[in-house]
N, C-alpha and C positions, 0 to 999 in steps of 0.2 A: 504493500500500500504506500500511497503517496505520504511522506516525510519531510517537514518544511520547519527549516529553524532561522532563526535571526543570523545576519554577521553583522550587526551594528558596531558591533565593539571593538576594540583593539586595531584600529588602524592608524597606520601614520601616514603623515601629510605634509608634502613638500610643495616648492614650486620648483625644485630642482632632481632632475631625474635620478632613479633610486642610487644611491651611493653616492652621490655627487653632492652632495648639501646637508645642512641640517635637518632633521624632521620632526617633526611635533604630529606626538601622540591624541588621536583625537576620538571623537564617538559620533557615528553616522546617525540622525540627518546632519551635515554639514555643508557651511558657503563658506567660501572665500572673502564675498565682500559684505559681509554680514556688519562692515564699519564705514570701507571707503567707497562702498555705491550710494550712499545717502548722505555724504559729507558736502554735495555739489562739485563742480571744479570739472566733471567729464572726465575724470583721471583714476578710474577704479583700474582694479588690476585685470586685462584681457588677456590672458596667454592659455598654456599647458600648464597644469598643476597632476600631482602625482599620488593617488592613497595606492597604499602597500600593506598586505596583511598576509601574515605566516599562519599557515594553519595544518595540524595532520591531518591525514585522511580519515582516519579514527572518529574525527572530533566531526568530520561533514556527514550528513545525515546518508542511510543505508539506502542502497538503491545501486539497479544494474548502469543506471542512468543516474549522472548529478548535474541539475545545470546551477546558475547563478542568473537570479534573477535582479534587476536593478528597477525601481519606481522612476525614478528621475536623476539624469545627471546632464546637467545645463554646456557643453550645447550640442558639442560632440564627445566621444568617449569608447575609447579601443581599449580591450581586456586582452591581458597577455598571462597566461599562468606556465610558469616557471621555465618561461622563457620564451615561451609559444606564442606569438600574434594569433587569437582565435575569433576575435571578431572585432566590429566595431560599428555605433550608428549614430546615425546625425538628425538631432532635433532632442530638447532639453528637457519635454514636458510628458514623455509618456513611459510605459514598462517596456521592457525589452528583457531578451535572456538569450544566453549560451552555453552550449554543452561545454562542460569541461571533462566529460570522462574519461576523453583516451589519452590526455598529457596527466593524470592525476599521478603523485607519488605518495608514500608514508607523509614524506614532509612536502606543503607545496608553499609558494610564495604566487600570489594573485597581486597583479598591480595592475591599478586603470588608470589609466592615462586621461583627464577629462580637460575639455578645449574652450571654452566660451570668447578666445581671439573672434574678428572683424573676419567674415572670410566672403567669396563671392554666392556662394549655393544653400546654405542653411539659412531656416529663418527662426527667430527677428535678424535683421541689421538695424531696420531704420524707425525707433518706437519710442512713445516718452514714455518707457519705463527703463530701470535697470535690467542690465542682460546678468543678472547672478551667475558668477560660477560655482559649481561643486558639485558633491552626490549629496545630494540635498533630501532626496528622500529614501526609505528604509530600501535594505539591501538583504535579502536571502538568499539560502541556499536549498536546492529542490531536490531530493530521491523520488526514482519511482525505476518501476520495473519497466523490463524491456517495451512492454505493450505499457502506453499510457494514453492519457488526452494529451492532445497534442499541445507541445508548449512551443512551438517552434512558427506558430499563427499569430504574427503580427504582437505578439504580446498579451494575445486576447484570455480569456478565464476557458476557455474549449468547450462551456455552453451558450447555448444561447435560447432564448425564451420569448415565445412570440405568444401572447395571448390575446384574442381573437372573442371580443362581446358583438351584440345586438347593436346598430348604430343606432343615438336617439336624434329625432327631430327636433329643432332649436327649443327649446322650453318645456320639452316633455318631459315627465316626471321621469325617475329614474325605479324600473321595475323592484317590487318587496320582494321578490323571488326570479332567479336568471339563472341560466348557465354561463359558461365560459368555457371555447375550446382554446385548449395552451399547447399550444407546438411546440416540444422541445427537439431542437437539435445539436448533437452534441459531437466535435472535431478529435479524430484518436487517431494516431499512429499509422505506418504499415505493421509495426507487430502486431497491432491489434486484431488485424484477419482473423475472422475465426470466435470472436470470444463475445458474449454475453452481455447485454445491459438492465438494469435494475432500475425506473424510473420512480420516481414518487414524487407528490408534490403536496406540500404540510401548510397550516394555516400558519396564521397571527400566534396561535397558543400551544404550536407545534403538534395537534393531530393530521394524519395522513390524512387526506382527502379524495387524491384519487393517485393510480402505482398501473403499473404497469410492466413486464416485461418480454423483453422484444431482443432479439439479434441486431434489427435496424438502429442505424443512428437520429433518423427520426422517427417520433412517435408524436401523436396527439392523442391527449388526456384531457378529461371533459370535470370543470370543477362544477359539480350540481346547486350551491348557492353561492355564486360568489360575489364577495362583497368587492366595490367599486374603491379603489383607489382616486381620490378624491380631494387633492390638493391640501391645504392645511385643515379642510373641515374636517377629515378624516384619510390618512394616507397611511392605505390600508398594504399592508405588505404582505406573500406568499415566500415559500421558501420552495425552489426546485432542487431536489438531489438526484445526483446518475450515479451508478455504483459498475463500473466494469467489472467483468467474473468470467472467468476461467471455469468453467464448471462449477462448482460449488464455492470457490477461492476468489475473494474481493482481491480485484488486481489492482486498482484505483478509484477515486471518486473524483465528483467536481460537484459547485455547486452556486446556488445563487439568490437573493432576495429579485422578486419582479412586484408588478403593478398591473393590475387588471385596469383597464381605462380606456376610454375614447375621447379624441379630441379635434377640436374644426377651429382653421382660423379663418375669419369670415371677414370680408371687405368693411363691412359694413359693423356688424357687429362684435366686434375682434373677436377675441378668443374663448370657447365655448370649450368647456367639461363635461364629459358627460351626459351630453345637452343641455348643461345647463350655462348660463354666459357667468364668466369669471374672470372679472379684470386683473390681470400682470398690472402689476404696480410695482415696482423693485426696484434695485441695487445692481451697481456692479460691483465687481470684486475683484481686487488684485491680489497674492495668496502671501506677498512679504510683508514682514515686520520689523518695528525699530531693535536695529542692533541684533539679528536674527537673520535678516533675508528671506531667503525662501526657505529655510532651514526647520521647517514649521514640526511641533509634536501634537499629537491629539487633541490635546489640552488648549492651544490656539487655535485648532479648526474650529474646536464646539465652542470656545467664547465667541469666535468671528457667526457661528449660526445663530447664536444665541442672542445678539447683537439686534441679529437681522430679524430674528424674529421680534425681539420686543420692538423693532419699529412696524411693524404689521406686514413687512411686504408679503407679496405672494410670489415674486420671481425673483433672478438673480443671474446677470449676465456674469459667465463665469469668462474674463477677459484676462488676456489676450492669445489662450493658450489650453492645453489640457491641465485639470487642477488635478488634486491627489484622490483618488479611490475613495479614501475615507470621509472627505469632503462628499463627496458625489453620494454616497450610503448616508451623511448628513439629512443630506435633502431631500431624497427618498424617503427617510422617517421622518423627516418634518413636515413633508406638503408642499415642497418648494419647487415652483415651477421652473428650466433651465436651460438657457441658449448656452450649447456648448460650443464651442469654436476653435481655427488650427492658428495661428498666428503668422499668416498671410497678411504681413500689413503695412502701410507708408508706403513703402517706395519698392513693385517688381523686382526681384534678382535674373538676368538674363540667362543665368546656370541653376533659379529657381524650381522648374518646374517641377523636380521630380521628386525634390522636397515638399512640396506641398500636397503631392498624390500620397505619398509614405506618410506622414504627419495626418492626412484625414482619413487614411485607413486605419493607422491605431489609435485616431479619437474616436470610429466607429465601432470598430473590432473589439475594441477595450472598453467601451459604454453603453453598450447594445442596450443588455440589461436594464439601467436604471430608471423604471419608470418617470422619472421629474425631467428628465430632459425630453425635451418637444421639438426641437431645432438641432440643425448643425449649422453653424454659421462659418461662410467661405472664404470671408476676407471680412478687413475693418481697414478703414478710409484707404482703401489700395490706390486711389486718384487725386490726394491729395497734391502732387507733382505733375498732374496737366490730365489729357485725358486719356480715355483707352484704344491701346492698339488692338491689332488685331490677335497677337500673341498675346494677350492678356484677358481679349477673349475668349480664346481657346481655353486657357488655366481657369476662367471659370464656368465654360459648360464641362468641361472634362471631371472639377471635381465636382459641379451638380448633378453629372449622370454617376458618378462615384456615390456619389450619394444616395442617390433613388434606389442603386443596382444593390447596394449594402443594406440597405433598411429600406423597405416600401412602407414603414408602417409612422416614418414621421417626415417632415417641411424640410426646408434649406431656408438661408438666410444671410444677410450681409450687413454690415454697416456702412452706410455712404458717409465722406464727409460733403458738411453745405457747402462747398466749392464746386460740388462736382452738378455738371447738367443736370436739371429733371428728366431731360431728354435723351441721356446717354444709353445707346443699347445694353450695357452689362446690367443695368439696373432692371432689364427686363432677365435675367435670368433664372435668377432664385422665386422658390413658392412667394416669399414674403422679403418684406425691405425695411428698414429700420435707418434713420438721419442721424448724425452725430450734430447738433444745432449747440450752439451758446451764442446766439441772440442775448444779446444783455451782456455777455461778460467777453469774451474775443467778439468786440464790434456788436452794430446794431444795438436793439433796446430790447425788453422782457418780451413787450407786447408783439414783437416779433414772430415769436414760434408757433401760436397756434393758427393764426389765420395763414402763417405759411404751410403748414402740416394740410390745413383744408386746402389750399390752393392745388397742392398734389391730388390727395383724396379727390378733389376736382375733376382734374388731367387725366389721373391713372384710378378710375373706380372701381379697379374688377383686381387692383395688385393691394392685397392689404400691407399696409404701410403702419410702422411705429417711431418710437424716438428711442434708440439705443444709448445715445449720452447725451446729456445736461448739465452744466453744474458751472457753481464758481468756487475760488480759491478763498478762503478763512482761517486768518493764524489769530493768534491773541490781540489783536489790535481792533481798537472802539473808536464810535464818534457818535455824536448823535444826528449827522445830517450826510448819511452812507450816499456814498458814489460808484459805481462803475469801476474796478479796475481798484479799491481803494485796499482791499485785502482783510479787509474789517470783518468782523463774525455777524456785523448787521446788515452787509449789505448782503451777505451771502443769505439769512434769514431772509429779508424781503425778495431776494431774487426768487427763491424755492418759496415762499408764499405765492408769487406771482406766476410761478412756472405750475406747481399743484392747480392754482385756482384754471390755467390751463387747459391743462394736458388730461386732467382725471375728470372734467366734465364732456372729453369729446368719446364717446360710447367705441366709434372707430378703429380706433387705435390699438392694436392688436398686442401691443407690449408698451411699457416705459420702461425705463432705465436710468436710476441719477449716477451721475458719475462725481463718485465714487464711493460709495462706502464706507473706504478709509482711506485719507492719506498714506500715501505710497511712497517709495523710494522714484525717485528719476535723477540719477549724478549731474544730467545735462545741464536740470535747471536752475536758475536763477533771477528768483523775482518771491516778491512777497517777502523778504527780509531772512529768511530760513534754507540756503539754498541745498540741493540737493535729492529735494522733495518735493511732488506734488500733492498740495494740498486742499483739493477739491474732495477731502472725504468728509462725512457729515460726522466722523468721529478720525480721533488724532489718531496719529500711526504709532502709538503705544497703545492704543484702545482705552486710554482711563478718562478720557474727556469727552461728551456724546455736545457736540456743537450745537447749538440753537436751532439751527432747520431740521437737527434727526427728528426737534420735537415737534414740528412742523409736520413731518411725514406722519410722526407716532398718531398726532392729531386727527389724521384722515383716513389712514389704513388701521391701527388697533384697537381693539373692543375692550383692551384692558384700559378699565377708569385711570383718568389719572389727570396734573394739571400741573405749569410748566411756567413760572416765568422769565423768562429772557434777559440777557445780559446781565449775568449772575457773574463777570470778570471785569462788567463795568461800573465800577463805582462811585467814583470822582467823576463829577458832570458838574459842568459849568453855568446851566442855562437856568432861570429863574422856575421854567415850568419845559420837566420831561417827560419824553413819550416813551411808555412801559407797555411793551407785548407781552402776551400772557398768551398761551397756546394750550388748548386740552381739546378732549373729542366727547366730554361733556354739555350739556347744550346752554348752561349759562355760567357766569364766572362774575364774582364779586372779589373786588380787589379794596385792604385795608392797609390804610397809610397811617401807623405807630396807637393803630388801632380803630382810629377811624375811617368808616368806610365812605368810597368813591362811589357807591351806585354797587347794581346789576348790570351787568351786557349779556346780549343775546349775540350769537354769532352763527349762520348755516357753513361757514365757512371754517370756524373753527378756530379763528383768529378773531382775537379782542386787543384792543386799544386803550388807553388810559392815556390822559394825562394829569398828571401826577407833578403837586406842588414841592420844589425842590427847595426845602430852607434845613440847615442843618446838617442833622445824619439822621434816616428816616428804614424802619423799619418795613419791609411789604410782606403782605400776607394773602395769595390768592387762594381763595375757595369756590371748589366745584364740585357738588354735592358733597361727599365724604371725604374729599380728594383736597387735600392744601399742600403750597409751597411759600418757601420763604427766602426773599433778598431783603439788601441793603443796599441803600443808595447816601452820597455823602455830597454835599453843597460846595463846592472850591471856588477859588477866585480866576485860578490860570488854568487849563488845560494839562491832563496829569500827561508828560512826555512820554511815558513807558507805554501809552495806547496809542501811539503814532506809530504809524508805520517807517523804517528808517531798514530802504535797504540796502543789502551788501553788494557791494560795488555799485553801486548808482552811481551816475555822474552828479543828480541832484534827486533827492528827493521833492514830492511833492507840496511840502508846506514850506521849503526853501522858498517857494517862487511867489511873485508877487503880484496880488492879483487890485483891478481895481475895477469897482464896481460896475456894472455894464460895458464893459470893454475886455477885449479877449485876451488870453495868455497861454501857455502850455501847456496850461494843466487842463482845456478845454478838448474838447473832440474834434478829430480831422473834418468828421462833416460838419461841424456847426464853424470852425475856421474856414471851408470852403466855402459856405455858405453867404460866404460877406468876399463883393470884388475884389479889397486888397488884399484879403483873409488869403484868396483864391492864388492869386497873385505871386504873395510870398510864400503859397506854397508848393506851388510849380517851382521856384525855383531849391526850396529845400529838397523837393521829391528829385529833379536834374541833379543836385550831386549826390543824391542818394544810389539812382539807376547806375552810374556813371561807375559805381563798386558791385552792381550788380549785374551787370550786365554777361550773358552768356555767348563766348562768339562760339562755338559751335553752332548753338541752335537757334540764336540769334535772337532766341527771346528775352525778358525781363524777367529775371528771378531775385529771390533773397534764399539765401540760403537753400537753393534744390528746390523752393515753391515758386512756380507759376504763379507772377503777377496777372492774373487775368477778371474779368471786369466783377466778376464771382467774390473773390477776393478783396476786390478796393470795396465794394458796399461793405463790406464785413470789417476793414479796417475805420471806415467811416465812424464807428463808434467806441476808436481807441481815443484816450488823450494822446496830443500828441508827443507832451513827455515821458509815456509807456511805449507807443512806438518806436520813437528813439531810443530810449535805454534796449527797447527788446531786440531791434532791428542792430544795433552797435555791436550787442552779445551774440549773435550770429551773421554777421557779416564781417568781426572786427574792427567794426570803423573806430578811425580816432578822433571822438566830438571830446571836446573841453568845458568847463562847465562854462568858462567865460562866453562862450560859444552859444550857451543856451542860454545863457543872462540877457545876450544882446541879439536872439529872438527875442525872446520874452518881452524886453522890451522895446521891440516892432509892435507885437500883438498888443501891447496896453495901448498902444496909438490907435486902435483899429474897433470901432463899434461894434458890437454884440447885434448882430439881426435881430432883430426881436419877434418872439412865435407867439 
């Protein structure tokens, strides 16, 4: 029988190959840049690194056959045992295994070589996140006799589980009594010719339900009541077991949790369970953490679920890559619906292709199972750098028909970014589509996204369409008259007030997605005063702070009571009389100041307002029904400096500059400076020696940094300041702007009238 032990343990770890260097003793899941991919600066370490681990043969589990099976190791990674080059595969985020039985000794030394360098043909290259290296997630070792399931399939479990209900019509009740035909089929060996299989399939409480035995590798089995799998209302799980035999002699097993379910995404009506409609409201998810990386243990999956559940979502775009098994078994027991996807993304590789075929067959192969996932999703923003060729429409019907031909029993799906055409043919290829939009925070304003969303919905009425990312950026920084671009925890609140009151009343919309969850690692970045980091998660990348908008969401998607008020890091406020959001999904909320109360508010929305007399140092107390919280607010004379934004490496910050009242400055947006002739003016000639660094003579287009300036683009920058453009545009093109430089813009623009709207 099958024999599977851990080798987490006892390995050493170099960046110099074995013998050659010092090496530190370490314990698997491990990263490398578990420090310097979140430091900022783009300068984490990309090379070859080396784990080495001595082991007897004794000590590897019993079996005619031993392989070594690997979860994840970032990005490529070649295992050599004692001395032997035996394999090696490319792509960071799924399982993989190789035989090692015919190099085995008494004593063996296994060393993997793992590679996360810049190279042409692996993907990511080009992503705002870190590319972590290491073997980052758990590593075993596998016996099994000559005849087994086969482990030599894509990395796959060697069952697979198709269950097969009654479809229902949109709103029909969901039958008290059903069948369920569940096809199992299960991948074994050439030794296996010849031998015996044992099926059974056991409930929730572990009674056998329905068994079977059969010589064939597939069989269907009929479960006579079976209960529906049913998103967080009820996610109801089966356990399928196969037991290979030898005549009366178990030679192996395999096995599985599935989900009985049906599901419709509808143009119109998004996405149906069951028959019955159940809006995807959710999160995305990137799987590192601070001072950790990808390096994750149980124990962080289930806080990261745990998280997600107390803000009510129901879905969870797992971005930008395959996440860990145990993750995925998360969301199968919790109800969590799941766009799984290959990391296809930014910018084509010309030596890609075949990367991307191997990457979404073992995100299939290896996720068959998991009832919660609904989608395979083919790429994220792939057209971000101009549009598509013809070769990059091939890469994705190839891996859509990859897709159908793997699973007929779930959609495909993409992520476009808003630069790319409505019009563009790749957009017609997947079942479903999904916009990456930040209206309101890269350029344009809130009110942006949803009459854009309808304007598609318009165009393309029979492609159901959602919004895969949203979000803006929030570190500890307050004000009370939040901006665009300011980095403040209030503005990121109003934005996701603005983007919720949206997005979750238009019925259409077949999935959402805020991005992000949490704060994540990205070394590239640099902005918002913390570099290193993207900071557009609704909870901090240590998980111990839940930001103002998670309550925002908690407010609209969970049924658990509760009541919230806002800016609980902003104290000191300067203003005679401030405005206090209070957030609950309660339906009234009464707010008391050192005792005394302000009123009742009613709110459908879920969000209440206050203002709130500022003298002193004053006590708040909101109550909603049973449910109370409690801040403090404190009266100052000046402005506390620790709630400004001040960031590293600016040439200026924002409240450096000098603004006078109706007339414009830098800290204003490019459309509202365009919007006035001299505005217009002196900014043709900023944007002239801008291009003048950008400029591409191959293609002869206008770029920044590898993005196509095209007219897509300039509307979306329209709603940067333009001392955010400059700083952003300097940090990826290396211009050398001086601050004197911008003092004496800035003051051009106080000479120049404000339009007035």
């Amino acid at each position: 029988m099958r024999n599977v032990i851990s080798l987490n343990q006892d390995w050493l770890f170099s960046k110099e190959a074995p013998g050659c260097g010092e090496a530190e003793k370490v314990t698997i899941p491990h990263c490398w840049n578990s420090v310097d991919g979140q430091d900022g600066g783009n300068d984490y370490y990309r090379g070859t690194c080396y784990y080495v681990k001595k082991i007897a043969k004794a000590d590897l589990p019993a079996g005619e056959r031993v392989y070594l099976e690997f979860r994840g190791t970032n990005s490529s990674a070649t295992v050599t045992v004692n001395g032997k080059e035996l394999a090696s595969h490319d792509g960071g985020y799924s399982t993989w295994r190789v035989d090692i039985t015919e190099v085995l000794a008494d004593d063996n030394e296994i060393v993997v070589a793992v590679d996360n360098a810049a190279n042409d043909h692996v993907y990511p290259q080009m992503a705002d996140f870190t590319f972590y290296g290491g073997m980052y997630r758990n590593v075993y070792a596998i016996g099994v006799d000559a005849a087994h399931f086969d482990l030599d399939y894509y990395g796959a479990p060697g069952i697979k589980v198709t269950p097969e209900l009654a479809k229902l019509s949109i709103g029909e009740a969901m039958p008290e009594k059903e069948s369920a035909k569940v096809e199992i089929e299960v991948y074994a060996n050439a030794e296996a010719d010849g031998k015996t299989y044992h099926y059974e399939i056991l409930d929730a409480e572990g009674t056998v339900v329905a068994f079977a035995d059969a010589a064939d590798k597939l069989v269907t089995l009929e479960i006579p009541e079976v209960i529906r799998w049913h998103g967080r209302k009820n996610p109801y799980l089966y356990r399928a077991v196969v037991v290979m035999k030898d005549g009366d002699v178990e030679v192996d097993k395999v096995e599985t949790t599935f989900g009985c379910r049906t599901f419709e995404i509808h143009p119109d009506k998004g996405f149906i369970l069951n028959g019955q409609p159940y809006a995807l409201r959710g999160v995305s998810r990137h799987q590192d953490r601070w001072g950790i990386g990808n390096a994750l243990l149980p124990e962080h999956h289930e806080e990261d679920i745990d998280l997600i559940m107390e803000v009510g979502a129901t879905t969870i775009r797992l971005a930008h890559y395959q996440h860990d098994q145990y993750f995925y078994d998360l969301c199968d027991a919790k109800g969590l619906v799941i766009w799984a996807e290959i990391p296809f993304i930014s910018q084509p590789l010309e030596k890609g292709y075949d990367n991307t075929i191997s990457q979404m067959t073992e995100l299939v192969a290896q996720n068959y199972n998991h009832p919660s996932i609904v989608v395979w999703g083919l790429s994220n923003e792939i057209t971000m750098q101009g549009r598509t060729d013809s070769a990059l429409l091939k890469n994705h019907n190839d891996l859509n028909d990859l897709c159908h031909k793997m699973d007929k029993t779930r959609l495909t799906t993409m992520a476009i970014v808003s630069m790319c055409s409505q019009d563009d043919p790749y957009i017609q290829i997947p079942d479903t589509v999904s916009w990456n939009h930040y209206f309101g925070w890269y350029g344009g304003d809130t009110s942006m996204n949803g009459p854009w969303l309808d304007g598609f919905h318009k165009k393309y009425p029979n492609l159901p369409v959602g919004m895969s990312e949203y979000g803006c950026e929030a570190l500890n920084w307050h004000t009370s008259n939040p901006k665009q671009g300011d980095y403040t925890e209030e503005y990121q609140a109003y934005y996701h007030e603005e983007l919720i009151k949206q997005l979750f009343t238009r019925d259409y919309l077949w999935a959402t997605h805020v991005w992000n969850m949490f704060d994540f690692g990205a070394d590239a970045r640099a902005e918002g005063g913390e570099n290193g980091q993207n900071h557009k998660g609704l909870v901090t990348f240590d998980r111990k702070y839940k930001k103002d908008s998670f309550y925002a969401y908690k407010a609209w998607l969970s049924d658990d009571p509760f009541v919230h008020i806002c800016g609980k890091r902003y104290v000191d406020r300067v203003e005679e009389v401030t405005k206090v959001t209070v957030y609950s999904n309660q339906t009234s909320v009464e707010l008391f100041v050192n005792g005394e109360s302000l009123g009742v508010q009613e709110s459908p929305e879920h969000f209440f307002y206050f203002e709130v007399p500022n003298v002193g140092e004053s006590t708040l107390v909101a109550v909603a029904g049973d449910c109370r919280d409690e801040s403090t607010i404190k009266k100052v004379d000046e402005p506390n400096q620790d709630y400004l934004l001040k960031e590293v490496g600016a040439i200026l910050n924002w409240f450096d500059i000098t603004e006078i009242d109706g007339y414009l400055s830098i800290n204003d947006t490019i459309g509202d400076i365009m919007a006035t002739t001299r505005g217009k003016l002196l900014m043709m000639g900023v944007m002239g020696n801008m291009m003048k660094s950008m400029k591409n003579g191959k293609s002869g287009k206008t770029e920044a940094a590898g993005f196509e300036l095209n007219d897509n683009m300039m509307q979306m920058m329209n709603g940067f300041t333009l001392l955010r453009a400059i700083n952003m545009a300097s940090g990826m093109m290396n211009m050398d702007i001086t601050k004197e430089q911008l003092l004496d813009l800035n003051a051009k623009l106080n000479k120049i009238k404000k339009k007035k709207k």
